[in-house]
Structures are given as structure tokens and as C-alpha cells.
N, C-alpha and C positions, 0 to 999 in steps of 0.2 A: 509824108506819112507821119513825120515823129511831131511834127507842128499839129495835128490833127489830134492828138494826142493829150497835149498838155505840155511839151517837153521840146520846144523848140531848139535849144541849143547843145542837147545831145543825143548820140544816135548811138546802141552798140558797139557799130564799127568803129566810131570817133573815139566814144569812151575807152576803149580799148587799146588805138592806137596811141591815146594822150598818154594811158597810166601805161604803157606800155615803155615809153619815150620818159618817163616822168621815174620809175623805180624799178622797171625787167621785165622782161617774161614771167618768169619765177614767181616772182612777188604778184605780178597784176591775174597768173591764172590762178594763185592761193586766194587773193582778194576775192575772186568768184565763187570760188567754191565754195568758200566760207559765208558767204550770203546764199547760197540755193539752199531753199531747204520750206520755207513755206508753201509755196507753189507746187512741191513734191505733196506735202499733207494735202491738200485740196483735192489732186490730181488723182488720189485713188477713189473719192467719188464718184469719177467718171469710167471708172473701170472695175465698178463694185459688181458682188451677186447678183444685183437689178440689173443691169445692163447686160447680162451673159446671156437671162433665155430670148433677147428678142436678137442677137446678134446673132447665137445659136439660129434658130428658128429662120429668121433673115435666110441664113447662108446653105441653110438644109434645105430651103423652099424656091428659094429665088436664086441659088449660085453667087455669084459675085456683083452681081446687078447694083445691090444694095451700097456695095462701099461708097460711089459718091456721096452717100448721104451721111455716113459718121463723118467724111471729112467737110461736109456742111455745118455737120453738128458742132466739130469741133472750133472751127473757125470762132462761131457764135459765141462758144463757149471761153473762151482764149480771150474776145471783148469784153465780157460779160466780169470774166474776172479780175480784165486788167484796171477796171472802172474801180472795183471793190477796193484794190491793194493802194490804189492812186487813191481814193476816201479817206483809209486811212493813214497814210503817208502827211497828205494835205492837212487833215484836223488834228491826226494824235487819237482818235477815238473809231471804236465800232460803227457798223452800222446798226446793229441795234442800241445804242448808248444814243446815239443822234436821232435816229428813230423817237427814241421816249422825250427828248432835249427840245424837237421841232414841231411834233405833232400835240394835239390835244392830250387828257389824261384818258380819254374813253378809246380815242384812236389807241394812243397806245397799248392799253390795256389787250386790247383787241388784237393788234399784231402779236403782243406775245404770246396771249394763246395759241393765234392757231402757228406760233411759229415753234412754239413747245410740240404741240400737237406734230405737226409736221417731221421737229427731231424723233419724237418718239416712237412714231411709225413707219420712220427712215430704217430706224437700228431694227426693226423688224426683219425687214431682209439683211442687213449684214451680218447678225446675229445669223439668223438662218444659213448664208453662205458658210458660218463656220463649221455648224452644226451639223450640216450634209458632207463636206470636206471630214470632218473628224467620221463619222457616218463610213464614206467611201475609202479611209482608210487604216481606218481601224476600226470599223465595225458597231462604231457607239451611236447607242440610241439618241435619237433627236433630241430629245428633251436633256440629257445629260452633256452632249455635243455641248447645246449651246448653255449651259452650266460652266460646260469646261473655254470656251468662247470667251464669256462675259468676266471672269477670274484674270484669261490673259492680259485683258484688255484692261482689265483695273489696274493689274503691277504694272503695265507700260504707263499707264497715265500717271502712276504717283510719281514717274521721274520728273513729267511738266515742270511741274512749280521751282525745281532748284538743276534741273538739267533738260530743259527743254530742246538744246541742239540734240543730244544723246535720244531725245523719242525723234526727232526728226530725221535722225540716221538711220532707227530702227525702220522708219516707215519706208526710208528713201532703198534701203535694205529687202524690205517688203516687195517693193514694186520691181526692185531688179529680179527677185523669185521671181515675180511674174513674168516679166520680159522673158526671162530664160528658158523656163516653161513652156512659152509661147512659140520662143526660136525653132527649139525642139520640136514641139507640133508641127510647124510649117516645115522643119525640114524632113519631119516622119510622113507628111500628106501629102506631099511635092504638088504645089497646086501648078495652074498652067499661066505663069508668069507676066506672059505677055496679055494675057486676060485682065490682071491687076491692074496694072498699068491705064488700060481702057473706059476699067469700070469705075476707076478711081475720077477719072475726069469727064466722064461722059452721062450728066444725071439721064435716068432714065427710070420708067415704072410699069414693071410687067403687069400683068393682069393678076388680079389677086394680093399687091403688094403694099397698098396703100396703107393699110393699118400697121401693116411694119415697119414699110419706113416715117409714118407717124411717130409709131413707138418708140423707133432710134433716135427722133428728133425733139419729141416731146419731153425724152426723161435728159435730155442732156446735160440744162441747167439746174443745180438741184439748188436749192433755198438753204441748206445750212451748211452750203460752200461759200455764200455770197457772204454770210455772217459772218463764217468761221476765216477768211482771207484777211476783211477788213480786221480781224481782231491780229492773227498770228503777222501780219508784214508790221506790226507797232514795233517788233524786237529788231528791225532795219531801221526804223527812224531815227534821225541823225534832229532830237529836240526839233528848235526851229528853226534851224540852217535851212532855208530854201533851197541854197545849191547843192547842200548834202543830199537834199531830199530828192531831187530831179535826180540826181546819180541815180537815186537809190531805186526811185520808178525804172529808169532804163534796166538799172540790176533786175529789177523785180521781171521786167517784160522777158529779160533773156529768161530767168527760173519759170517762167509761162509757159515760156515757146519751148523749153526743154522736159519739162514737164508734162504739160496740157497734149504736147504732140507724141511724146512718149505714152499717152496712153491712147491718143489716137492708134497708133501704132497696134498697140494689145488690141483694144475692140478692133480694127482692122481683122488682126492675124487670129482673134475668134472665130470673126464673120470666113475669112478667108479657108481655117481648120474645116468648120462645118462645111461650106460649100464642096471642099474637094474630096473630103471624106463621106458626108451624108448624100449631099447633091449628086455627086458623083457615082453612089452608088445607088440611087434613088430610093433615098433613106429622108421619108420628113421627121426632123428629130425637134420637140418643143420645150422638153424641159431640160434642166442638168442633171440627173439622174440618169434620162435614157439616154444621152451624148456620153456621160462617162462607162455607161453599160456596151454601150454600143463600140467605142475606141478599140477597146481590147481586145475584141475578134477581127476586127479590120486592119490596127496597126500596131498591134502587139502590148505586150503588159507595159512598157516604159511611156508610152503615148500615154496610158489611163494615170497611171503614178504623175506626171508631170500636169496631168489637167488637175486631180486631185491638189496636189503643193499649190498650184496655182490659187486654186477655190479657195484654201486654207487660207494661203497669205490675204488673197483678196479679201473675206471675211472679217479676217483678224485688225488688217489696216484700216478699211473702211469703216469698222465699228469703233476705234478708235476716234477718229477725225468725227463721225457723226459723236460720242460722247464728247468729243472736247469744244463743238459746236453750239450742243446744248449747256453745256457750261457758259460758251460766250453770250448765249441769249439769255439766260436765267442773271447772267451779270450785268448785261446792257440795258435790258429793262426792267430789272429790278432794284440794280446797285447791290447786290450781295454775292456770296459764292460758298457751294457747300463743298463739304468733303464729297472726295472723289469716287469714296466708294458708295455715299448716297447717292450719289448721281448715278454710280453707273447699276445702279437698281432701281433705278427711275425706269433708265431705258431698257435695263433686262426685264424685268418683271414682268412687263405686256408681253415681250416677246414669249417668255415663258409659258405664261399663262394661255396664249395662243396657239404655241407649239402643242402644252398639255391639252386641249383639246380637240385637239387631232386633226387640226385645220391643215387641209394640204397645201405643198410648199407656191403652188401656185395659185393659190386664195392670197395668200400673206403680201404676194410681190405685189398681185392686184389692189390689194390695199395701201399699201404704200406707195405705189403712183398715185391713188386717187385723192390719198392727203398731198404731195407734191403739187397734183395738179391744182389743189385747191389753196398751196400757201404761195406757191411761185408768184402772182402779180404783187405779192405782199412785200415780199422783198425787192423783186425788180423793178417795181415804180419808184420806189424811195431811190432807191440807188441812183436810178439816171436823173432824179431832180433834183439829187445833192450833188450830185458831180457836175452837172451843167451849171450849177448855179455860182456863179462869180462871185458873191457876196462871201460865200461860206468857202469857197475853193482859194480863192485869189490865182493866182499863175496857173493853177494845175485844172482851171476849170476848162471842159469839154468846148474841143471849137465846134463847130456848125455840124463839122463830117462825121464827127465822132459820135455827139448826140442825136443824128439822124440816122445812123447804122443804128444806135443802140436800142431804138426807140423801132426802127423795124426789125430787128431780131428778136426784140421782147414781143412786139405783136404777133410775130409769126411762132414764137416759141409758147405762149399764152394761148395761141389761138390751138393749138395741136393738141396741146395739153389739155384743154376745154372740150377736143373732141374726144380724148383719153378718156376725160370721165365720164362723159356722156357713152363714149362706149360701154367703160366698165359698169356703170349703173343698168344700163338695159337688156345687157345678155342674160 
């Protein structure tokens, strides 16, 4: 597996055992710890506002049926990332900074558009996650929610530039809200255990369910994680020590598989709340609104509070990581970088002006898969031709297994996504 990779001569277990034998326990579990922390920022894209109502929906329609398919999704998503981090490990540089280095000046041009585009109508739903969150728990109007939203998110970004581990705490911070949140649901809903278990490894597609598990599989990759990876794993690069660097991919795969699968986990135990609460009661429930309305007659006011915190934190991290995304891209292919709080009125301001027009919250999310849908080959093709390519890689370039997985998950994730917007365009 780890030769398929790029990384023939260390595996986890190895690495582990060596620095283990080499300085303690002690010392080699502080060494870990102290690198996780980029693959935590990524990982709450995958468990953003957008990902809620089709996991919702999923679980209130279909039961448990659906879970093989997040942990399909996930897999996908787990390569997908590990390609990015190994990019920049290997070069020192973004994927958009290589982007603009390898392609034409028109190509380029063109990518950063619609990959601006893309940031910009990403933060539309995480904005909105906060906005509904502040909304369902303290009663604030949309439009000011996500006021109060876009403000949080600016003071966590000013730490970046001179305490960038201190935001990645915050976020790592963030996602444990959500885990705990989540525990609490599952153990307020008591789903039927052995049922997880089955649907977890048993793909299968009821009648009626295609377009949802499209939708769970379509949005999985998002396009300003692929950017935003290769930029944040630069602060692990050990210069150009190659054998630093190889360490440093294996570090990176374990903050993946801890991360990427910890939020496997949350979408899971969403999809899982809905089923045994909605399903259960033969309740089809499609937005976040009527799941959090719906909680608090079925399993009391602390179930609605913990999905509430949950929305919040989700909001608030995810719009984070998409602004500091758009930053990587605005700096990749431009070569420049603005102040933080002009950026983050780049990406409020649509959202605002969207929200003020009375656009309902599930117009916005439709919009923002159908820019996803439409930036994802943009970033996913670069990605696997720079990482297979030996020229630009040297050691860490993809062997045969790796860029052939990669290369059918982007077809399969391209192609879903291609029917996402062709859906959204013709209803």
C-alpha cells in the first residue's frame, strides 16, 4: 500500500515503532500531535452546512440504507486529499501557484476564475450554516446571524499570519463541538446498532434513492480543500530533506485518516440521528430548519440545543477554511495577498446580499453545489497530472495504483457531480 503511494520506506506502524525505540513514548506521541492540525482545517468541509440537508434527507427517507455511501464518499475523499498534501510536500508550492507556473497565461487566467467563483459561492452556505445556527438559538435574524458569522470569522483569521497553529486549534476545537453534539444525538435517538453495522458495508439503492446518494457522493470533494491542503501541509515541510518530507507525508496520511474519518463519523451519526428519529417515526424531514423543529418534540430540548452548537460550530469552521482557501487562491494565481478583512467581504458580501433578498436557504445550497459542480474538474485534473508526473514529483510521484484509483474517483466524482447540475438546472 505505502509503495503505491509515493512512500516506500515508511509506513505509520514503522514510523512509529522507529521514533518510538529512537526517543519514548512521550516524546514520539508529543511529535504527533504537534503536526495534526492541517488535515483537521480541510476536514470541516466535509462536514459543512452543505453536507447536513442531503444526509438529513438521506436518513429521514431512506433509514440507514444510505451510509455505505458516505463511507464511499469518504474513502475517495481521503485519496483525493492525500495527493494534494504529497504536492505540496514534494514542490514547496500550492496547487494553484503550479497551476499558474505550468499552464498557459489564458489557461490560467481561467482557472482562477472560476476557482474565485467557486470560493465565493462555497461561503454562501457556510455563512448561512451560521446564520440559521445563531437564528435557532438565539432567535437572530438571517441576515444579521450571518453579520454576526462573517465578524467571527475575520478575528480567528487575523491569528493566521503570526499564530497559525492557535487557529488550527480553534478549528480542531470546533470539530470536537461537533463530535460531541453528535455523540449526544446518537445516544438521545438510540438507533438500531446492528442495522449500522450492515448498511455501513452493504451498498445498496432503494427505490427513490439515487439522487441522494448522488448528492452525498457528488459534494464530497470540494475544490477549495484541494487548494487549501496543498497550501496549509507547506508549515510540515522539512525545506528539501526528502527523508524529512516522506516522514512528513506518512505524518500527514495519519492527520487524514484522523481527521477525513472523524468526520466520516459526524456525517455518519447525522445520516444515522435522522434515520432513527425521522425515519423512525415516518417523518420525511429535507431541510435544517425542520430537523431542528422537529428534534425537540421527539427527544427533548437538549437534542435541539446540541444540533443547534453543532450547526454553529459547523458554520463558523467551515467558513473559516473556505476564507482562508480563497486567500490561497487569490495568492497562487495572482502572487499577492490582501488584508483579511478585505477578503472576508469578498466572500460575505454575496452571501449577504443573497440572504437580503430573501433567497431561501435552500436556493443558496443549490447554488453552491452547482458552482462546485462546475469548478471540481478544474482542480482535480491538475492535481493527478502533477502528482503522477515524475519530472515535477521525483520520489513522491504516484505509482501506477495510485494514479489509477485517482483517476477513477475523479471520474466517478465529475461524473455525479455533472448530473448534480444538470439536475439543479432543470427542476
Amino acid at each position: 500500500m505505502w509503495s503505491s503511494i509515493g512512500a516506500p520506506e515508511y509506513s505509520p506502524v514503522r514510523l512509529f515503532r522507529d521514533s518510538v525505540e529512537r526517543i519514548g513514548l512521550g516524546a514520539t506521541l508529543k511529535r504527533v500531535m504537534v503536526f495534526l492540525g492541517p488535515a483537521f482545517l480541510v476536514s470541516v468541509g466535509y462536514m459543512d452546512p452543505g453536507n447536513w440537508g442531503t444526509d438529513i434527507e438521506g436518513g429521514s427517507r431512506f433509514g440507514y440504507s444510505l451510509l455505505w455511501v458516505i463511507l464511499a464518499s469518504n474513502l475517495m475523499a481521503i485519496l483525493m486529499q492525500m495527493l494534494s498534501a504529497k504536492l505540496g510536500l514534494a514542490t514547496g508550492k500550492s496547487l494553484p501557484q503550479l497551476s499558474r507556473e505550468r499552464f498557459s497565461k489564458p489557461v490560467a487566467v481561467f482557472l482562477w476564475i472560476t476557482a474565485e467563483l467557486a470560493a465565493i459561492t462555497t461561503d454562501l452556505a457556510e455563512v448561512l450554516g451560521g446564520a440559521v445556527a445563531f437564528n435557532l438559538l438565539f432567535g437572530l435574524p438571517l441576515f444579521w446571524g450571518a453579520v454576526l458569522t462573517g465578524a467571527i470569522v475575520g478575528l480567528i483569521l487575523m491569528l493566521e499570519e503570526r499564530h497559525m497553529r492557535r487557529v488550527e486549534i480553534i478549528i480542531i476545537g470546533m470539530v470536537a463541538v461537533i463530535g460531541l453534539a453528535y455523540l449526544i444525538e446518537i445516544l438521545l435517538s438510540r438507533p438500531e446498532w446492528g442495522q449500522l453495522v450492515v448498511h455501513t458495508v452493504t451498498p445498496q439503492l432503494p427505490l427513490g434513492s439515487t439522487l441522494v446518494a448522488v448528492g452525498i457522493i457528488g459534494a464530497t470533494v470540494m475544490p477549495h480543500n484541494l487548494y487549501l491542503h496543498s497550501a496549509l501541509i507547506q508549515s510540515r515541510r522539512q525545506g528539501e530533506n526528502r527523508q524529512a518530507n516522506h516522514r512528513a507525508l506518512t505524518l500527514s496520511i495519519v492527520d487524514l485518516g484522523l481527521a477525513l474519518n472523524g468526520a466520516w463519523l459526524v456525517n455518519s451519526a447525522i445520516l444515522i440521528m435522522s434515520a432513527a428519529v425521522f425515519h423512525g417515526n415516518g417523518l420525511a424531514v429535507t431541510t435544517i430548519q425542520e430537523a431542528h423543529r422537529t428534534l425537540a418534540p421527539l427527544l427533548g430540548p437538549l437534542s435541539a440545543f446540541a444540533f443547534a452548537v453543532a450547526l454553529l460550530a459547523s458554520g463558523l469552521s467551515s467558513s473559516t477554511t473556505a476564507t482562508m482557501a480563497g486567500q490561497v487562491i487569490m495568492e497562487g494565481f495572482l502572487r499577492t495577498r490582501i488584508n483579511v478583512w478585505v477578503r472576508r467581504a469578498v466572500t460575505l458580501l454575496p452571501a449577504l446580499v443573497v440572504i437580503g433578498l430573501g433567497l431561501g436557504p435552500l436556493k443558496i445550497l443549490v447554488l453552491s453545489q452547482v458552482s462546485l459542480s462546475f469548478q471540481l474538474p478544474f482542480a482535480m485534473i491538475p492535481l493527478i497530472l502533477f502528482t503522477q508526473d515524475k519530472a515535477l514529483m521525483g520520489d513522491f510521484a504516484n505509482r501506477r495504483r495510485t494514479t489509477a484509483l485517482a483517476w477513477i474517483s475523479a471520474g466517478v466524482i465529475i461524473s455525479l457531480n455533472v448530473l448534480l447540475l444538470w439536475q439543479a438546472l432543470v427542476r
